[in-house]
C-alpha positions in Angstrom: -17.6 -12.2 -15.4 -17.3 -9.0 -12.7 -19.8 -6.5 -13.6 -18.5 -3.1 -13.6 -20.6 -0.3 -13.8 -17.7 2.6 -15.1 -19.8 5.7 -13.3 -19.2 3.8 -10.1 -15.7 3.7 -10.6 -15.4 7.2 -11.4 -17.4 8.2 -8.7 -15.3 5.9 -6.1 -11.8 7.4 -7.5 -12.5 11.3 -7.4 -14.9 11.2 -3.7 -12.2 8.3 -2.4 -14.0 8.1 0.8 -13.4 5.4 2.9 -16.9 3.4 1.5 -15.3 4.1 -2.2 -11.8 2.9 -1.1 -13.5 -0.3 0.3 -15.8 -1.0 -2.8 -12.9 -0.1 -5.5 -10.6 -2.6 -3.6 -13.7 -4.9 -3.6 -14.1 -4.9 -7.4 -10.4 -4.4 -8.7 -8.2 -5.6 -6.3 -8.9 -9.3 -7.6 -6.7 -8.1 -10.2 -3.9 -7.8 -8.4 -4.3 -11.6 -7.6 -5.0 -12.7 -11.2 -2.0 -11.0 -12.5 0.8 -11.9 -9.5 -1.2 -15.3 -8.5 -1.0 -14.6 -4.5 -2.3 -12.2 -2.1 -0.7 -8.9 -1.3 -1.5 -5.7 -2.8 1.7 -4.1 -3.3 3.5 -3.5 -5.7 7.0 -4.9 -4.9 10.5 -3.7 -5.1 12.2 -5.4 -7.8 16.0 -6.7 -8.3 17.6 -9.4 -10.3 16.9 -11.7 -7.3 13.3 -11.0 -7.1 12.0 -11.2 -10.8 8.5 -11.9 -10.3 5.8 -10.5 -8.9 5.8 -12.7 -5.5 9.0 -12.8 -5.0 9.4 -8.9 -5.6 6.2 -8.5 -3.1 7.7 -10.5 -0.4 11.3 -8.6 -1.1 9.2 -5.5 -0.6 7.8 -6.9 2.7 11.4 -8.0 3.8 12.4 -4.5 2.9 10.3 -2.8 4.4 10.6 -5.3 8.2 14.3 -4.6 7.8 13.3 -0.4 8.4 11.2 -1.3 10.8 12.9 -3.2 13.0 10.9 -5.8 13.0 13.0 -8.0 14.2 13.5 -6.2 17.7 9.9 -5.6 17.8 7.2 -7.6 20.3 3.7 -5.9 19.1 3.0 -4.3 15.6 -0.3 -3.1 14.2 -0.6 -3.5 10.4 -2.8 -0.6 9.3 -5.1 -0.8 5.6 -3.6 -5.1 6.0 -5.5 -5.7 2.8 -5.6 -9.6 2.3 -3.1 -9.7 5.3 -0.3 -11.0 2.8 2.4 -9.4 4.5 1.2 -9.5 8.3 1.4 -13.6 7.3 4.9 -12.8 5.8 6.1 -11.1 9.1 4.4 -13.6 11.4 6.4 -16.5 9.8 9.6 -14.6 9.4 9.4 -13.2 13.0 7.6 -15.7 15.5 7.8 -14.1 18.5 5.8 -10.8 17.1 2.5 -10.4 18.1 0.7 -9.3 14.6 -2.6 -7.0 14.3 -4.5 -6.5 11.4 -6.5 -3.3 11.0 -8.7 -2.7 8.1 -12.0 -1.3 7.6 -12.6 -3.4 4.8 -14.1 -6.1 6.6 -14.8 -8.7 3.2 -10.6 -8.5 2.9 -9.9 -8.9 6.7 -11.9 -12.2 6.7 -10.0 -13.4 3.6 -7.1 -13.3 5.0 -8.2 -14.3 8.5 -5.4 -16.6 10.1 -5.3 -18.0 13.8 -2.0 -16.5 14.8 -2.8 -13.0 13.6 -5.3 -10.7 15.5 -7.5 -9.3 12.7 -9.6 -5.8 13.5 -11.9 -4.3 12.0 -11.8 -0.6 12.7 -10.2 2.8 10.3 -6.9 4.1 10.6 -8.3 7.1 12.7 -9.9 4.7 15.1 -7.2 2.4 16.6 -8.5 0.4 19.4 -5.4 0.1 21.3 -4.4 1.6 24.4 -2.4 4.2 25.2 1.2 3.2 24.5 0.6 0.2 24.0 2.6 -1.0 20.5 6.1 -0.6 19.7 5.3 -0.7 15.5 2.7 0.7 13.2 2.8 0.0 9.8 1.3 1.2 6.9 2.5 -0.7 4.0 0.9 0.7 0.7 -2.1 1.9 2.2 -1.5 5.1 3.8 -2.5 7.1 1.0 -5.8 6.1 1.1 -6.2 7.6 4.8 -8.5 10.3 5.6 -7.3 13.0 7.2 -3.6 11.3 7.3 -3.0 13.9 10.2 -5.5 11.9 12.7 -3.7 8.5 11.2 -0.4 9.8 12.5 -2.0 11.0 15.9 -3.3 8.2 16.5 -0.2 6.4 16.2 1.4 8.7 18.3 -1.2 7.9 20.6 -0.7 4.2 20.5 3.2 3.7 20.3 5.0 3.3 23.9 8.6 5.7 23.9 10.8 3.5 21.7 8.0 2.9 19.1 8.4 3.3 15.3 5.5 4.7 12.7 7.0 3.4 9.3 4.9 4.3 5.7 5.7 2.9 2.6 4.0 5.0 0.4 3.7 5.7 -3.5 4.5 10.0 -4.2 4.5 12.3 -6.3 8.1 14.7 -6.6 6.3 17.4 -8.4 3.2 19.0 -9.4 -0.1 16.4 -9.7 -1.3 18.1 -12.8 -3.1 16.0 -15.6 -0.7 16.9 -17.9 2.2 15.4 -15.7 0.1 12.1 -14.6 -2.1 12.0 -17.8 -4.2 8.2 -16.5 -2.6 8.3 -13.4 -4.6 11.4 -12.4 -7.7 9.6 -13.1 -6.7 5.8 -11.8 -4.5 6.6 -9.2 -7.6 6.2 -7.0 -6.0 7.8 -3.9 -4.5 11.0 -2.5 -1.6 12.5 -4.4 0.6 13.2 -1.5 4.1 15.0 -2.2 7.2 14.0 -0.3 7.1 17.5 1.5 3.6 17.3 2.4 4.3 14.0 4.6 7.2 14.9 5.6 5.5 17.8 7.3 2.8 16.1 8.5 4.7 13.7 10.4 6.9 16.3 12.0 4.0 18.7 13.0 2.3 15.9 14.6 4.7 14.5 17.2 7.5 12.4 15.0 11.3 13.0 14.1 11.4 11.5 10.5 15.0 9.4 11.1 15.1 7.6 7.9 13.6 7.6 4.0 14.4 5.3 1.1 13.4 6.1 -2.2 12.8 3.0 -4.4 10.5 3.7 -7.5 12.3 2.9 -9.8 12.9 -0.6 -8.3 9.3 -0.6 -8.1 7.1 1.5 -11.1 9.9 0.8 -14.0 10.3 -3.2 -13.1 6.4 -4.2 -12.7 5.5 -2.4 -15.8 8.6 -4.3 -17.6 7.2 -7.4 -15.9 3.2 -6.5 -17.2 4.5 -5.7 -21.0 6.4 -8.8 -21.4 4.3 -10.8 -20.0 1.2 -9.1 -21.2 -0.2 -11.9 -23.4 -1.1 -14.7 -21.1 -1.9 -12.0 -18.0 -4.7 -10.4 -20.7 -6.0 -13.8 -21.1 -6.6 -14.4 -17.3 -7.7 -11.1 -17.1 -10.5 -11.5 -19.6 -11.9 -14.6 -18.1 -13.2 -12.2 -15.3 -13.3 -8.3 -16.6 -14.3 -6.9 -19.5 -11.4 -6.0 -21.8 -11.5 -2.2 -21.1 -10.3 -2.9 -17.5 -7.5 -4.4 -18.6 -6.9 -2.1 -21.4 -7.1 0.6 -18.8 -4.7 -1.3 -16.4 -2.0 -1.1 -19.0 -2.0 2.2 -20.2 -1.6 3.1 -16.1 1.5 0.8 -16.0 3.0 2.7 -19.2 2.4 5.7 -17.8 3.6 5.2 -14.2 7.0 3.6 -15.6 7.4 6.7 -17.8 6.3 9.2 -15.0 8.7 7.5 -12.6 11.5 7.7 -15.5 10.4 11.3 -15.3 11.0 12.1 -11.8 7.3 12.9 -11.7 6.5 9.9 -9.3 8.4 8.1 -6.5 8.0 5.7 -3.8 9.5 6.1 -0.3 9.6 4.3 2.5 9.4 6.6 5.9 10.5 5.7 9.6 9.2 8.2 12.6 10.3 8.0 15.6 8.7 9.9 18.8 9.7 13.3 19.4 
């Protein structure tokens, strides 16, 4: 059974520093892998194809390759890889890529260690690449947890030769952040609350034409939490066999919430490309 001391977690989700973001993906990101039974972190876009939580995560990986151009690309960095789940994904699909993992977390980088990818451990604001040197970085479901996003998308800049592509996929909110429009969310959505505007602006005032966005929550929030309710019964049960029942308890009452906040128009989830200015 995980231990979890609730103080820690509430001190972890309102400091969200990047030694909170590594310990609160240390203690709860296991279950993400309980309920979906693999190894990425996201969480998926959803159609009648892609019905389960795997299939939905790799669709979302496909997805987000296919706005990325990942199939013209030669060297990509994956920023905030996680478990590298979808840097494996893009390695298989696209064998000629050459794949970097960058994450500060370095107990999830060795997890997901694999011989054909180059695994890193360094921050998003520290990318220890040359000058020009990449033609994709990614940030798949991570970027909200960087800190300050601007020097992310500097360094980036920095990084990518003249054709190169910056592409986010990235959970948002459409309107205000209050606690009476999140509710739980304001309290377990343990990273920064980042409007559409606010990136947007970001990227542009830092060195990037924003060429493309795709907004897919509700192929994403409404689907998982319909997923999670029906299937509620047997995922509580795995659940339990490692976390106390509060977690899970907790973890459902988020899903509620996010589906009817992305129902709302409260929340969204977009997927960005940049290109160089």
């Amino acid at each position: 059974m995980v231990t979890i001391n609730p103080l820690d977690v509430f001190l972890w989700t309102f400091r969200r520093n990047q030694k909170d973001v590594v310990n609160l993906y240390n203690t709860l990101s296991p279950v993400m892998q309980i309920a979906t039974g693999g190894n990425m972190l996201n969480f998926g876009y959803w159609d009648k194809n892609n019905c389960d939580p795997i299939s939905a995560q790799e669709n979302l990986c496909s997805y987000f390759a296919d706005l990325s151009q990942l199939s013209s690309a030669q060297k990509i960095i994956d920023v905030g890889s996680g478990l590298s789940g979808p840097a494996i994904y893009w390695k298989k699909k696209f064998k000629n890529i050459s794949v970097n993992c960058v994450n500060i977390n370095y107990s999830q980088l060795n997890l997901g260690k694999q011989s054909q990818i180059e695994s890193i451990n360094s921050s998003s604001i520290v990318l220890p690449f040359a000058n020009n040197s990449v033609d994709r970085v990614l940030a798949l479901e991570s970027a909200q947890h960087f800190k300050p996003l601007s020097e992310f998308i500097l360094e980036s800049k920095r990084v990518l030769n003249d054709s190169g592509l910056l592409a986010l996929a990235i959970p948002v909110t459409l309107h205000s952040s209050s606690i009476s429009d999140l509710g739980i969310l304001k309290f377990t959505w343990s990273s920064e609350h980042y409007s559409v505007e606010q990136i947007s602006k970001l990227v542009e005032n830092h060195g990037f034409v924003l060429s493309e966005e795709r907004f897919i929550g509700s192929s994403v929030y409404d689907p998982l939490a319909d997923y999670y309710t029906e299937h509620r019964e047997e995922l509580r049960k795995s659940i339990l066999k490692q976390y106390p029942s509060y977690v899970e308890s907790i973890l459902f009452k988020s899903i509620k919430k996010m589906k009817k906040a992305s129902e709302e128009k409260i929340i969204d989830y977009v997927l960005l490309k940049c290109h160089l200015r």
